[in-house]
DSSP file (Angstrom, degrees, kcal/mol; ACC not computed):
  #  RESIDUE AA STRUCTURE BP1 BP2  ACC     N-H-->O    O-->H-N    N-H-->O    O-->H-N    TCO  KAPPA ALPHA  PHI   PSI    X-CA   Y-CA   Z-CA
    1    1 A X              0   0    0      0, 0.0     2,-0.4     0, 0.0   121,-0.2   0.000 360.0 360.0 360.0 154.9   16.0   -2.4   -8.5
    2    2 A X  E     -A  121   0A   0    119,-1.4   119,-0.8    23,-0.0     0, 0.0  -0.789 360.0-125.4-143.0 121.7   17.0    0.0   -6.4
    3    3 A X  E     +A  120   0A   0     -2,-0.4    22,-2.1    21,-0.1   117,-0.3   0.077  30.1 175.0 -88.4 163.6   19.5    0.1   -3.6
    4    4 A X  E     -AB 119  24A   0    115,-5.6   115,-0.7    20,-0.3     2,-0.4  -0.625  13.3-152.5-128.1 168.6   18.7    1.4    0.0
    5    5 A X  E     - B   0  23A   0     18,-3.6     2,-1.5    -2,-0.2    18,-1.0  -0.973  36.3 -80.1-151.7-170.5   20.1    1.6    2.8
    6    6 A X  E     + B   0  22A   0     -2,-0.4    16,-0.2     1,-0.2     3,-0.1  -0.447  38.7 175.0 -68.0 101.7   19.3    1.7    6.5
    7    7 A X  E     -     0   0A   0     14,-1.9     2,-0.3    -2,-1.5    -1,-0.2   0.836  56.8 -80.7 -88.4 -21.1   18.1    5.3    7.2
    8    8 A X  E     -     0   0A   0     13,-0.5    13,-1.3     2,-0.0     2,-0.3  -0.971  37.9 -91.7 150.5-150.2   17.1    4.3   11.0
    9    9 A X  E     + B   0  20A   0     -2,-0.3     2,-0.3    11,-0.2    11,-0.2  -0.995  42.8 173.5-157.4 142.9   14.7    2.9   12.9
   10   10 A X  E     - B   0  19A   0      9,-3.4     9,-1.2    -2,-0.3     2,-0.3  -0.813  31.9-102.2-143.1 175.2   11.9    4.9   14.4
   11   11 A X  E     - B   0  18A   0     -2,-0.3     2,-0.6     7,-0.2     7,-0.2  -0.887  33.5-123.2 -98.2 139.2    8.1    4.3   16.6
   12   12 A X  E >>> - B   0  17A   0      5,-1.3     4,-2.5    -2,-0.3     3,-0.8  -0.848  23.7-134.6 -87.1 118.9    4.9    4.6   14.5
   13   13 A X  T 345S+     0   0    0     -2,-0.6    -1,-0.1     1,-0.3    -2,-0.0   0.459  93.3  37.9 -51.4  -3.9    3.2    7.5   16.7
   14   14 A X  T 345S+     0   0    0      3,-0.1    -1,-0.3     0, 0.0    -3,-0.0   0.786 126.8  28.0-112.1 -42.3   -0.4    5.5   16.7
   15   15 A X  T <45S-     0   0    0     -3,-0.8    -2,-0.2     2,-0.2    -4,-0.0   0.819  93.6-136.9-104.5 -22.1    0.1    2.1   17.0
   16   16 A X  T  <5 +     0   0    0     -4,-2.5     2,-0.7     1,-0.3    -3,-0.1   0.636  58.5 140.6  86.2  28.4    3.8    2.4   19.1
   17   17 A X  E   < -B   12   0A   0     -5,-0.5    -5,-1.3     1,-0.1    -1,-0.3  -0.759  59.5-108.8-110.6 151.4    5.0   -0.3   16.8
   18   18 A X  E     -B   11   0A   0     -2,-0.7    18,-0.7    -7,-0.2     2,-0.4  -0.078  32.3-159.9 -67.0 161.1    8.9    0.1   15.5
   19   19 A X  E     -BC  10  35A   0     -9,-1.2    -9,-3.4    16,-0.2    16,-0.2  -0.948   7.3-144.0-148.1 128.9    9.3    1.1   11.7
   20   20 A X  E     -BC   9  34A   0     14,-2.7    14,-1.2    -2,-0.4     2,-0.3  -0.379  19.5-146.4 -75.2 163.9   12.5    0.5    9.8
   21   21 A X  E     - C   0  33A   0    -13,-1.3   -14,-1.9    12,-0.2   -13,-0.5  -0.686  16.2-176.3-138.0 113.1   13.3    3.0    7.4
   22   22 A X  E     +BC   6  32A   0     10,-1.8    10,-3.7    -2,-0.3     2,-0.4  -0.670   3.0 179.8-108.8 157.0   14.8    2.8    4.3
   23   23 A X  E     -BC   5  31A   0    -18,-1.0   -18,-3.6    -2,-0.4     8,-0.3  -0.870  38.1 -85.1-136.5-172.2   15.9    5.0    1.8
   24   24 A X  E     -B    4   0A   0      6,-3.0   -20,-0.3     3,-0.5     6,-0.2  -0.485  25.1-139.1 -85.9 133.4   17.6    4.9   -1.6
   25   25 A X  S    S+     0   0    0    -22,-2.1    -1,-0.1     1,-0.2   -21,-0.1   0.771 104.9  38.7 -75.1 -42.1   21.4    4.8   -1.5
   26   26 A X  S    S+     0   0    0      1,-0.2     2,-0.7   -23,-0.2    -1,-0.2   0.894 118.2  44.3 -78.8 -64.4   21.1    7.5   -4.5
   27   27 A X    >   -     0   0    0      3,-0.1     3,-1.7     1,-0.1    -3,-0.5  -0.826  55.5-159.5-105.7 100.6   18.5    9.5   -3.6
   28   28 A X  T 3  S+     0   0    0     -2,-0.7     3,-0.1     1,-0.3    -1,-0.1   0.493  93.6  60.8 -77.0  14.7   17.4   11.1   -0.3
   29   29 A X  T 3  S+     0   0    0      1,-0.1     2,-0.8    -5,-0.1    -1,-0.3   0.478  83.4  85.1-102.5 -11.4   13.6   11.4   -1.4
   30   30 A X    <   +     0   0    0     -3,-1.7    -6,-3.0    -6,-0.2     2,-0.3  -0.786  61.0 164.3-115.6  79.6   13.0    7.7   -1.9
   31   31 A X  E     -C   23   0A   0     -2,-0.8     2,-0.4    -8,-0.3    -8,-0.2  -0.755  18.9-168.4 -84.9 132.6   12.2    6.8    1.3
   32   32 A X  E     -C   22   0A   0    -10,-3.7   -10,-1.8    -2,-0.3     2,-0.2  -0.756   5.5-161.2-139.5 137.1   10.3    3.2    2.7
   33   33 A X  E     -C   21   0A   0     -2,-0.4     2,-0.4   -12,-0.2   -12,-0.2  -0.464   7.1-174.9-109.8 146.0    9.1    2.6    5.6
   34   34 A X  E     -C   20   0A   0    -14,-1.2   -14,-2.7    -2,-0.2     2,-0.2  -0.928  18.7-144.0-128.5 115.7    8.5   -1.1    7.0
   35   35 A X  E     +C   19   0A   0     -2,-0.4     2,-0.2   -16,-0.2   -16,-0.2  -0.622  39.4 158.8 -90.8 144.3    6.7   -1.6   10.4
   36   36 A X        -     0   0    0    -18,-0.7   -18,-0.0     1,-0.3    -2,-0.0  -0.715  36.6 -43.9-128.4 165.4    8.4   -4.6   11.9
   37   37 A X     >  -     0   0    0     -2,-0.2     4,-0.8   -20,-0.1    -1,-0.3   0.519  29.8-135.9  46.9 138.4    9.0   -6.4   15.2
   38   38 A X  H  > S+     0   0    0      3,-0.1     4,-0.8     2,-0.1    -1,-0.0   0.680 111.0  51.8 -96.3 -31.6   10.1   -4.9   18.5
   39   39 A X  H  > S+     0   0    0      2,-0.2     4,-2.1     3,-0.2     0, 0.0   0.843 120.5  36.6 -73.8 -41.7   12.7   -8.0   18.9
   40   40 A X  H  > S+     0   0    0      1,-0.2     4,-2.6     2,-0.2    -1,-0.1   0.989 105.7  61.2 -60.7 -56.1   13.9   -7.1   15.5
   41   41 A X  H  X S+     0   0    0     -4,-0.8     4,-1.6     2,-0.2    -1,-0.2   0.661 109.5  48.8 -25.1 -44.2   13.6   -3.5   15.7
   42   42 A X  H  X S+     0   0    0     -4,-0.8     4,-1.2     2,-0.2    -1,-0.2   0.851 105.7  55.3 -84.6 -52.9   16.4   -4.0   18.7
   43   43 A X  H >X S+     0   0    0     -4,-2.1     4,-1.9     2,-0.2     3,-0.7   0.983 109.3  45.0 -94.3 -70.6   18.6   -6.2   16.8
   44   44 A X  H >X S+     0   0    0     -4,-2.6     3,-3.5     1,-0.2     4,-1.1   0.850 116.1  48.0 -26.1 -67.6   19.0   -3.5   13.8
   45   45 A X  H 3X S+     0   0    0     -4,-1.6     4,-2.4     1,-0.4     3,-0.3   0.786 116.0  43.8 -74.5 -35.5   19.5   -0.5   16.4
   46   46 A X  H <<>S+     0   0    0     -4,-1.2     5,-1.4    -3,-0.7    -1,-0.4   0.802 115.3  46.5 -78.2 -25.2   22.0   -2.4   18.3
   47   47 A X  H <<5S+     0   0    0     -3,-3.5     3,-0.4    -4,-1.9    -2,-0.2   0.832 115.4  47.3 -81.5 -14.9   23.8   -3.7   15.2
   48   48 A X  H  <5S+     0   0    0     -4,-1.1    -2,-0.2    -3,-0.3    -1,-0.2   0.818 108.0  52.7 -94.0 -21.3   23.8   -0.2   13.7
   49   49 A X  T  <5S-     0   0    0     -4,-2.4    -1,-0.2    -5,-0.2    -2,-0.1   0.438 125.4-108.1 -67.2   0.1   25.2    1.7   17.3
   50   50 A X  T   5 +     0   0    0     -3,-0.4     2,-0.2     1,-0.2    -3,-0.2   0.516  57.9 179.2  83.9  18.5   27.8   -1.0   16.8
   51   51 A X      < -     0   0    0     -5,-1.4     2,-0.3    -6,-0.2    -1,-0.2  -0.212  18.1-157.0 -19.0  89.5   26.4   -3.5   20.0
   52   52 A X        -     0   0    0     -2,-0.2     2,-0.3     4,-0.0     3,-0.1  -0.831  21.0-134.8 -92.4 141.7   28.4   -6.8   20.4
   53   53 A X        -     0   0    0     -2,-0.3     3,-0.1     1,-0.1     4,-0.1  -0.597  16.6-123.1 -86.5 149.8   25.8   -9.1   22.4
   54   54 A X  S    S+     0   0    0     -2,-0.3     2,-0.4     1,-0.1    -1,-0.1   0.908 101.6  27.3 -42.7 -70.2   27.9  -10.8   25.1
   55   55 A X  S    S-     0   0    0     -3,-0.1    -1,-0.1     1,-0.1    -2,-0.0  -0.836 111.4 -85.3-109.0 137.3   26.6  -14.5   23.6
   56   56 A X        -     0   0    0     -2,-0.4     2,-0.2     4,-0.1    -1,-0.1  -0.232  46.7-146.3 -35.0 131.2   25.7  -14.8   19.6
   57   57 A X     >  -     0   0    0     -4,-0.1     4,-2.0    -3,-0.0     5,-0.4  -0.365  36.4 -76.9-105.7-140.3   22.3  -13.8   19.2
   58   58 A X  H  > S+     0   0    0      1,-0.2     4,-0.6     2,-0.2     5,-0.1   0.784 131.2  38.8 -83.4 -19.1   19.8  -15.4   16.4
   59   59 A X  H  > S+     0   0    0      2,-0.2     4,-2.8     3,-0.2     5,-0.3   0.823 113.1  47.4 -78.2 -34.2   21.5  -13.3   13.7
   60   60 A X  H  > S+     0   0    0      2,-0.2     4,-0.7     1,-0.2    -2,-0.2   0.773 117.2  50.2 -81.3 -10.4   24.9  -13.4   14.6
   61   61 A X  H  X S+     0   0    0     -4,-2.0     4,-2.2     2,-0.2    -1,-0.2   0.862 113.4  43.2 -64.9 -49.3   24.1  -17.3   14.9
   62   62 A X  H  X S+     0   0    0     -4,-0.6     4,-1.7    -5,-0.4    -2,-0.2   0.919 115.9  51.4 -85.1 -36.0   22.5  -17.5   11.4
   63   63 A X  H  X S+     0   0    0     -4,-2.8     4,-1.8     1,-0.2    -1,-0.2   0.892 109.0  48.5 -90.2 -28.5   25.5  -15.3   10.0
   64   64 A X  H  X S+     0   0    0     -4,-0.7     4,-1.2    -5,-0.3    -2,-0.3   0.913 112.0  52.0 -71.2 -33.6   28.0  -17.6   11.5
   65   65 A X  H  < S+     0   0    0     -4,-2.2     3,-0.3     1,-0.2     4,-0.3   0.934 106.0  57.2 -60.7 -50.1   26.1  -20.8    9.9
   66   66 A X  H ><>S+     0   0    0     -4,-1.7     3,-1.6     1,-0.2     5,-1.6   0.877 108.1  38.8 -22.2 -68.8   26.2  -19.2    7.0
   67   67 A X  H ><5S+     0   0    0     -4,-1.8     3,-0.6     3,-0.2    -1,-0.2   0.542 106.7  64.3 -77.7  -1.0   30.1  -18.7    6.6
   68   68 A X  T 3<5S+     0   0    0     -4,-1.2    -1,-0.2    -3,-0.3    -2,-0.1   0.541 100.5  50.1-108.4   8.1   31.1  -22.1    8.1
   69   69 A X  T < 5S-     0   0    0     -3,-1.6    -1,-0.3    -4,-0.3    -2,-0.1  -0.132 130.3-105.1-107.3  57.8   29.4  -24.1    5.2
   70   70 A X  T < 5S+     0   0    0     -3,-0.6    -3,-0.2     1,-0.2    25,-0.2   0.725  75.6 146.2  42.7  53.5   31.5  -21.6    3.2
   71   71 A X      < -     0   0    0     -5,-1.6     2,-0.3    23,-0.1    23,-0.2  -0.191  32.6-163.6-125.1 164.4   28.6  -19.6    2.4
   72   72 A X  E     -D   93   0A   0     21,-1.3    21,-3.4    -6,-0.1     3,-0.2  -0.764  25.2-123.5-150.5 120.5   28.2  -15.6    1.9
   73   73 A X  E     -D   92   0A   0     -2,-0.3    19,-0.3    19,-0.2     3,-0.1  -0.644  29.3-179.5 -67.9 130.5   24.9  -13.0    1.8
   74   74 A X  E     -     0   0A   0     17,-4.1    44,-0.7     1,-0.3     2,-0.4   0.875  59.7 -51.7 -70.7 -49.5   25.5  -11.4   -1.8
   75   75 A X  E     -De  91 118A   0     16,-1.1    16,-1.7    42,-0.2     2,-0.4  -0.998  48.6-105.8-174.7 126.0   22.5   -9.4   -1.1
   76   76 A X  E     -De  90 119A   0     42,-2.3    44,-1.9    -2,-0.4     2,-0.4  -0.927  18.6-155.1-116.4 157.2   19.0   -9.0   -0.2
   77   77 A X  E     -De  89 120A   0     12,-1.6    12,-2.3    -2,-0.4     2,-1.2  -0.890  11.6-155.6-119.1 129.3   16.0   -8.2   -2.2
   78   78 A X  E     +De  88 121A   0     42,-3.1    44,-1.4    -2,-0.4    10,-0.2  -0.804  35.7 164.4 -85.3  99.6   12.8   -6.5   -0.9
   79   79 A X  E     +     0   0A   0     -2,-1.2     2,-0.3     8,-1.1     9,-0.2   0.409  38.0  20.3-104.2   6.5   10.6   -8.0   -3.7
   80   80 A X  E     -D   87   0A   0      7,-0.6     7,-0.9    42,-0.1     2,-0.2  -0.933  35.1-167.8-154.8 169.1    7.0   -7.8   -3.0
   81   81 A X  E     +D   86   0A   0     -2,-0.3     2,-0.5     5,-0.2     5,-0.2  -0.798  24.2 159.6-128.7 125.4    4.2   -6.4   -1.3
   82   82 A X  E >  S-D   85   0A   0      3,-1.8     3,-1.6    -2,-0.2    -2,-0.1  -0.959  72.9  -8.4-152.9 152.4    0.9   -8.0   -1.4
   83   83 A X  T 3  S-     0   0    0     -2,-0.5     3,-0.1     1,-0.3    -1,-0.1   0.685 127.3 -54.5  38.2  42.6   -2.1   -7.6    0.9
   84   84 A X  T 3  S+     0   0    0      1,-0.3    -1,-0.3    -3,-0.0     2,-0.3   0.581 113.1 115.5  97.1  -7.6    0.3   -5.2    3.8
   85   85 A X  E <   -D   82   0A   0     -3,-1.6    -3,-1.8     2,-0.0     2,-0.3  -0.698  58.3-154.8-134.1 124.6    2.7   -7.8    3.9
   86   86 A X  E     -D   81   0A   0     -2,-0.3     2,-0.2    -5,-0.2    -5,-0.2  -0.749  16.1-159.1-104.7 163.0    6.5   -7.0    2.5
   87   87 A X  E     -D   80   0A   0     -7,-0.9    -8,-1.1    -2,-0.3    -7,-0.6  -0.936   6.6-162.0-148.5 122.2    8.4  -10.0    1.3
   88   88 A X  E     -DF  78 103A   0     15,-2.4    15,-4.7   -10,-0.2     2,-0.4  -0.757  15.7-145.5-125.7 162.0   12.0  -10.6    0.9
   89   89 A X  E     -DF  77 102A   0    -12,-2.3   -12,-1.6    -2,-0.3     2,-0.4  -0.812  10.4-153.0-129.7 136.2   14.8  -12.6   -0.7
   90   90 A X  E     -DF  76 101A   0     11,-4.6    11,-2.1    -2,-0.4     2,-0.3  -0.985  16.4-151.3-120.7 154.2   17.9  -13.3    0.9
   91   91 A X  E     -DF  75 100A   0    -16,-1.7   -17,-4.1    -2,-0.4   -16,-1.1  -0.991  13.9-167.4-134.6  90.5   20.4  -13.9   -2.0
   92   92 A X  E     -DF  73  99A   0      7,-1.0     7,-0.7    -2,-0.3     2,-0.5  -0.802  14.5-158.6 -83.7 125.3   23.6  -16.5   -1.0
   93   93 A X  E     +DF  72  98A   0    -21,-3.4   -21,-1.3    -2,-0.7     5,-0.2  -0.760  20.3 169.9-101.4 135.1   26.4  -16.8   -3.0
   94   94 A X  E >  S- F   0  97A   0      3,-3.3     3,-1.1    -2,-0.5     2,-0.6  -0.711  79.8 -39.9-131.4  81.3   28.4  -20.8   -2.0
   95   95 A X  T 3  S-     0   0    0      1,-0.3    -1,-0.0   -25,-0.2   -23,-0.0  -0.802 125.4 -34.6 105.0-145.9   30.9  -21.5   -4.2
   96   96 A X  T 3  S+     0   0    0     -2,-0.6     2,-0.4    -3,-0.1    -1,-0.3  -0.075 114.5  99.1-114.3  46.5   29.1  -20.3   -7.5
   97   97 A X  E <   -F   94   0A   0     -3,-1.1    -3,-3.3    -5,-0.0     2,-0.4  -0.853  59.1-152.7 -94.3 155.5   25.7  -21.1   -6.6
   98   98 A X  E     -F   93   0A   0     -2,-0.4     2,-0.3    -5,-0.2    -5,-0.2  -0.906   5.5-159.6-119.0 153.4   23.3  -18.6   -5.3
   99   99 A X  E     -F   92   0A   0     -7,-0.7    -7,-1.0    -2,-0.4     2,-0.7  -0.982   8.6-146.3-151.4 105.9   20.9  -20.0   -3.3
  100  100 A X  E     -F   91   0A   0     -2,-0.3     2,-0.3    -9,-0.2    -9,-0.2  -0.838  15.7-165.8-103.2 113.7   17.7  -17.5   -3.0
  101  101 A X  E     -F   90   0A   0    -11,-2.1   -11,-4.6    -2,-0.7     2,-0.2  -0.874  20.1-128.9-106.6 119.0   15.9  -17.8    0.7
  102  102 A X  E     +F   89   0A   0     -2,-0.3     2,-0.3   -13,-0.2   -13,-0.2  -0.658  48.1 159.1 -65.3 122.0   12.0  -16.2    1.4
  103  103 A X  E     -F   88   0A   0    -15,-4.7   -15,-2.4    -2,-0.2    -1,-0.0  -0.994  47.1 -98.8-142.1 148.9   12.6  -14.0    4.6
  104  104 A X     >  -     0   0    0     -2,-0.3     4,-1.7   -17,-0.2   -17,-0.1  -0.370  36.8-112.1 -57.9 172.9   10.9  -11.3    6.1
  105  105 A X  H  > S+     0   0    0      2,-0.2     4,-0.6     3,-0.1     5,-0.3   0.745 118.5  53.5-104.4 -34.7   12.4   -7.8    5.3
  106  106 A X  H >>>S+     0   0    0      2,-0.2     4,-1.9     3,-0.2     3,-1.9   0.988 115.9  41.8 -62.8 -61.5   13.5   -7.4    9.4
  107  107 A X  H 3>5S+     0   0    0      1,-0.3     4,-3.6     2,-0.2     5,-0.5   0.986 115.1  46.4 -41.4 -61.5   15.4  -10.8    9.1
  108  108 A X  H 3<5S+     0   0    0     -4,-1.7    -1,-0.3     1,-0.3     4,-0.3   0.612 117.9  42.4 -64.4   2.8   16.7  -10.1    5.8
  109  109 A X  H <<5S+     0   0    0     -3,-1.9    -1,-0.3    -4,-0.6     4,-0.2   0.340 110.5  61.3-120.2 -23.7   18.1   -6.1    7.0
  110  110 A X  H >X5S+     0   0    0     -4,-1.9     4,-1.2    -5,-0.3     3,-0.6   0.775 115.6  27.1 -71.3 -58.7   19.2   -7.6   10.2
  111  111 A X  H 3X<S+     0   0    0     -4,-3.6     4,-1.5    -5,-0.6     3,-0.3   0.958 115.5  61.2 -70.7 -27.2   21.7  -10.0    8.3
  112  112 A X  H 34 S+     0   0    0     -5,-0.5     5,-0.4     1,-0.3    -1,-0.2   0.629 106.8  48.9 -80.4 -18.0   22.3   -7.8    5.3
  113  113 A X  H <4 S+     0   0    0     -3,-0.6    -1,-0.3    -4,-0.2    -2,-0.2   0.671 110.8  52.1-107.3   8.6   23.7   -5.1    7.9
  114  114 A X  H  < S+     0   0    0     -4,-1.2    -2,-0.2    -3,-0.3    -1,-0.1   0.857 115.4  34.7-112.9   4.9   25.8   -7.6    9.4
  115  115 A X  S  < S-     0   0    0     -4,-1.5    -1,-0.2     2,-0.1    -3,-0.1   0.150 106.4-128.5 -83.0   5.7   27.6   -9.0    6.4
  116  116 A X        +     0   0    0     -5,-0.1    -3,-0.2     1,-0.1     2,-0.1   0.802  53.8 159.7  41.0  36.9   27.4   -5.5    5.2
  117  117 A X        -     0   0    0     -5,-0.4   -42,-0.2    -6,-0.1     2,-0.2  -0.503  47.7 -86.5 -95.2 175.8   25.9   -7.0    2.0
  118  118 A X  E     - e   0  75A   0    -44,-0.7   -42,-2.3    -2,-0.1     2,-0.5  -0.429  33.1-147.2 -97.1 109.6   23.7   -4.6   -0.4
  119  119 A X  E     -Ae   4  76A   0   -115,-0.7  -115,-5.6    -2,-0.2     2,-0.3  -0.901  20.3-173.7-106.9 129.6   19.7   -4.2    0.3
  120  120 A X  E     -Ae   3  77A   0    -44,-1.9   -42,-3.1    -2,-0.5     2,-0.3  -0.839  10.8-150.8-126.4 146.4   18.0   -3.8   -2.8
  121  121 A X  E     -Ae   2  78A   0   -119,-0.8  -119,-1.4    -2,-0.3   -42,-0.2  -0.985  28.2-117.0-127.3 129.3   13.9   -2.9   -3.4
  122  122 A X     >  -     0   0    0    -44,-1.4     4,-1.5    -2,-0.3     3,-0.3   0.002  24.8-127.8 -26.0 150.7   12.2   -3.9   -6.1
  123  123 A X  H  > S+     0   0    0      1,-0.2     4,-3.0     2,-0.2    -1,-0.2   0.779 111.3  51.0 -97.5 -11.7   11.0   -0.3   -8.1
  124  124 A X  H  4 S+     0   0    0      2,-0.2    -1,-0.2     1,-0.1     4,-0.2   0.550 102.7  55.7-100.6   7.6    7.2   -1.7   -8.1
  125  125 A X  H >> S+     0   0    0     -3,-0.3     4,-1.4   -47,-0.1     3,-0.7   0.694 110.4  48.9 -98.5 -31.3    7.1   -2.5   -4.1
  126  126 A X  H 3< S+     0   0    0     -4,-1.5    -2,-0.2     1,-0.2     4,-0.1   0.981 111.1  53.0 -39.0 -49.1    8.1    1.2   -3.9
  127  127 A X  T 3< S+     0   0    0     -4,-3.0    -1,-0.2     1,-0.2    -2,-0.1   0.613 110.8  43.2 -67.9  -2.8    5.2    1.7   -6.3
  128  128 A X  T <4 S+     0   0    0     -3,-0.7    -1,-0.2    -4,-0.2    -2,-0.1   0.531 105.2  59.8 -95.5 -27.6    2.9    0.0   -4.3
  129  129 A X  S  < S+     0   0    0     -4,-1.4     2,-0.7     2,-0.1   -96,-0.2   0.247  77.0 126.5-100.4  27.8    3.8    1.4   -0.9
  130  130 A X        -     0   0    0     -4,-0.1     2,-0.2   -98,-0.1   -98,-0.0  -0.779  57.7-135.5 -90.7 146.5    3.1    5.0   -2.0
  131  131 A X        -     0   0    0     -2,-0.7     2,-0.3     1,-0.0    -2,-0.1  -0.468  26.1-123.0 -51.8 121.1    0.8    6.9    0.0
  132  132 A X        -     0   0    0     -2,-0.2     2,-0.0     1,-0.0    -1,-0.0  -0.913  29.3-107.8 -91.3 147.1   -1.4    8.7   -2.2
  133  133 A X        -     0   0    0     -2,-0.3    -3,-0.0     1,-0.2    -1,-0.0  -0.241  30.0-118.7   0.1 104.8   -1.4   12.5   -1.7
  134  134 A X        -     0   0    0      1,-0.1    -1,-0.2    -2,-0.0     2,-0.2  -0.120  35.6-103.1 -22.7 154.7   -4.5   14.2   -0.1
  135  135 A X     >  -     0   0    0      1,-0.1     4,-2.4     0, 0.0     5,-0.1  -0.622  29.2-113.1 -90.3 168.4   -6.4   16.8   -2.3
  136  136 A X  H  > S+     0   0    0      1,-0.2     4,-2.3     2,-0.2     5,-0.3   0.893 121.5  43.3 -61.8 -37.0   -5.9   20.4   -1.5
  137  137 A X  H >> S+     0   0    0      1,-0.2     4,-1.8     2,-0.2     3,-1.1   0.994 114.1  53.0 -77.6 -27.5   -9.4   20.8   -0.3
  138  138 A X  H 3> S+     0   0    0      1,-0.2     4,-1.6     2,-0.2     3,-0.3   0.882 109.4  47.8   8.2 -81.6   -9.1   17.4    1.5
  139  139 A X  H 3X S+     0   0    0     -4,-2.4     4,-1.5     1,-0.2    -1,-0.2   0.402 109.5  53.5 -76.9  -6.0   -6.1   18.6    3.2
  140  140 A X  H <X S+     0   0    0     -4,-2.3     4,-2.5    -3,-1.1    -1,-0.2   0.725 107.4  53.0-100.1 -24.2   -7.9   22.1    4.2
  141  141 A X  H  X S+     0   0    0     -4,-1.8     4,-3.6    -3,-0.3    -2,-0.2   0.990 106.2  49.8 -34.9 -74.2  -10.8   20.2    5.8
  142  142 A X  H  X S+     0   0    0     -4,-1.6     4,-3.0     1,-0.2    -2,-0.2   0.827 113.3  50.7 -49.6 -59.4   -8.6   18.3    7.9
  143  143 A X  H  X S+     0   0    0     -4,-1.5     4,-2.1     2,-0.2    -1,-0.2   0.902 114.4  40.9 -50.8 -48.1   -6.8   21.8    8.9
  144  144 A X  H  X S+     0   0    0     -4,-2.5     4,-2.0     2,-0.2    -2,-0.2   0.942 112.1  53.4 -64.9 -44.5   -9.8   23.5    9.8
  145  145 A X  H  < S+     0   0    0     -4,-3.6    -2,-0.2     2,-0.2    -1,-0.2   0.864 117.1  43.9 -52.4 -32.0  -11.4   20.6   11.6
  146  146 A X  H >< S+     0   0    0     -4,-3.0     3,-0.6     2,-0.2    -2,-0.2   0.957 107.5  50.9 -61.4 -52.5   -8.2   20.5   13.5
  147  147 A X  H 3< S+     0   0    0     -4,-2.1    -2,-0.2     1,-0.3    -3,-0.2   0.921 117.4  47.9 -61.6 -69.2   -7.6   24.0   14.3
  148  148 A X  T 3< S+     0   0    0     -4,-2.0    -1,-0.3    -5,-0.2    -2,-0.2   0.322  77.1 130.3 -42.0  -3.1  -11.4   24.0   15.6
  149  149 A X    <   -     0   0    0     -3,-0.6     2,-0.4    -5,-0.2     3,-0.1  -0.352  41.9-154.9 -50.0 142.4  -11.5   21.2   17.6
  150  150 A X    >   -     0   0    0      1,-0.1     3,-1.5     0, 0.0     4,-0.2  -0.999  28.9-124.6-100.8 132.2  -12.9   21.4   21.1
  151  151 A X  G >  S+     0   0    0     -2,-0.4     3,-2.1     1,-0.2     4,-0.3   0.877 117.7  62.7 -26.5 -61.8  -12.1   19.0   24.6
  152  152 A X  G >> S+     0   0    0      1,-0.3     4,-1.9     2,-0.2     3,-1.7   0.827  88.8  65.8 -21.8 -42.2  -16.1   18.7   24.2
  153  153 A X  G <4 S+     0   0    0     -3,-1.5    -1,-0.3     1,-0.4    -2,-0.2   0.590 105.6  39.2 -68.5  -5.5  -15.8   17.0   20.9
  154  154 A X  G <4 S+     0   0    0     -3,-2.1    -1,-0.4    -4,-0.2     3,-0.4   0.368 106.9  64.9-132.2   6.4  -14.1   13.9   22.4
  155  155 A X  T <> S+     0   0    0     -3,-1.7     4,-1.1    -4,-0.3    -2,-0.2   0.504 110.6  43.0 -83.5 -12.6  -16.5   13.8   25.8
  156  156 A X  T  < S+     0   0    0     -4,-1.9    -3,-0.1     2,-0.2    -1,-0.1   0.340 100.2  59.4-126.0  26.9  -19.2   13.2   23.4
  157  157 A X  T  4 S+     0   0    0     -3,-0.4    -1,-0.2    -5,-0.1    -2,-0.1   0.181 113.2  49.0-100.3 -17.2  -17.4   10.8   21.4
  158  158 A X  T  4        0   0    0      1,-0.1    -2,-0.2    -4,-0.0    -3,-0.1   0.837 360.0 360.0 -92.2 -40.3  -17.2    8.7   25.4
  159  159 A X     <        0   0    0     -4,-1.1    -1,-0.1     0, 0.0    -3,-0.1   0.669 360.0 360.0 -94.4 360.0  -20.4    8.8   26.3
């Protein structure tokens, strides 16, 4: 495993939908990025500009439920990816049981940054969410088709 932390939280430029990003506490090259939520999205940026909501909202509820059956997050795990879809473990230590909860990866990075507990990613959902590389001649296509483009070229992509 490997641990991350909250690098920020950013818009993906095509679909306009938020993406977390984390990257490895060690390493500033081991980035991953998780599109999430807009409601979620909000609740990170506000907990990390340091944002007190007027009234608890649904994390600072669920983190107060937590500590008043004497409960703690140790930790959370991003532990899967299957079919697009991340999946995560939230890790609670009570007494000395741990008690291991399925949450989405917003839920579970929304609580983990306000117990300031430890987000950890499995090293094979990194290996699954890489991108593979373009080839060079690929990537020279793409430039020349860009660099040539005309306004025509998308009026006769409308009609």
């Amino acid at each position: 495993m490997i641990e991350m932390v909250v690098h920020g939280v950013t818009l993906d430029p095509v679909s306009q939908m938020p993406i977390v990003v984390l990257k490895a506490k060690d390493n500033e090259e081991v980035l991953l990025p998780i599109w999430i939520g807009i409601f979620e999205a909000d609740s990170i940026v506000r907990q990390l500009q340091n944002i007190e909501p007027p009234r608890p909202m649904t994390y600072e509820l669920t983190k107060s439920i937590i500590e008043s059956v004497g409960a703690k997050l140790e930790k959370i795990i991003i532990s899967d990816l299957k079919d697009s879809t991340y999946y995560a473990e939230l890790h609670i230590l009570q007494g000395n049981n741990i008690i291991v909860i399925d949450s989405r990866p917003s839920d579970a990075i929304n609580l983990a940054l306000r117990f300031e507990a430890p987000i950890f990613v499995e090293e094979e959902v990194l290996e699954k969410s890489k991108v593979p590389k373009p080839e060079e001649e690929e990537k020279e296509k793409l430039k020349e088709w860009l660099e040539n483009i005309k306004p025509e070229d998308f009026e006769k992509g409308l009609s």
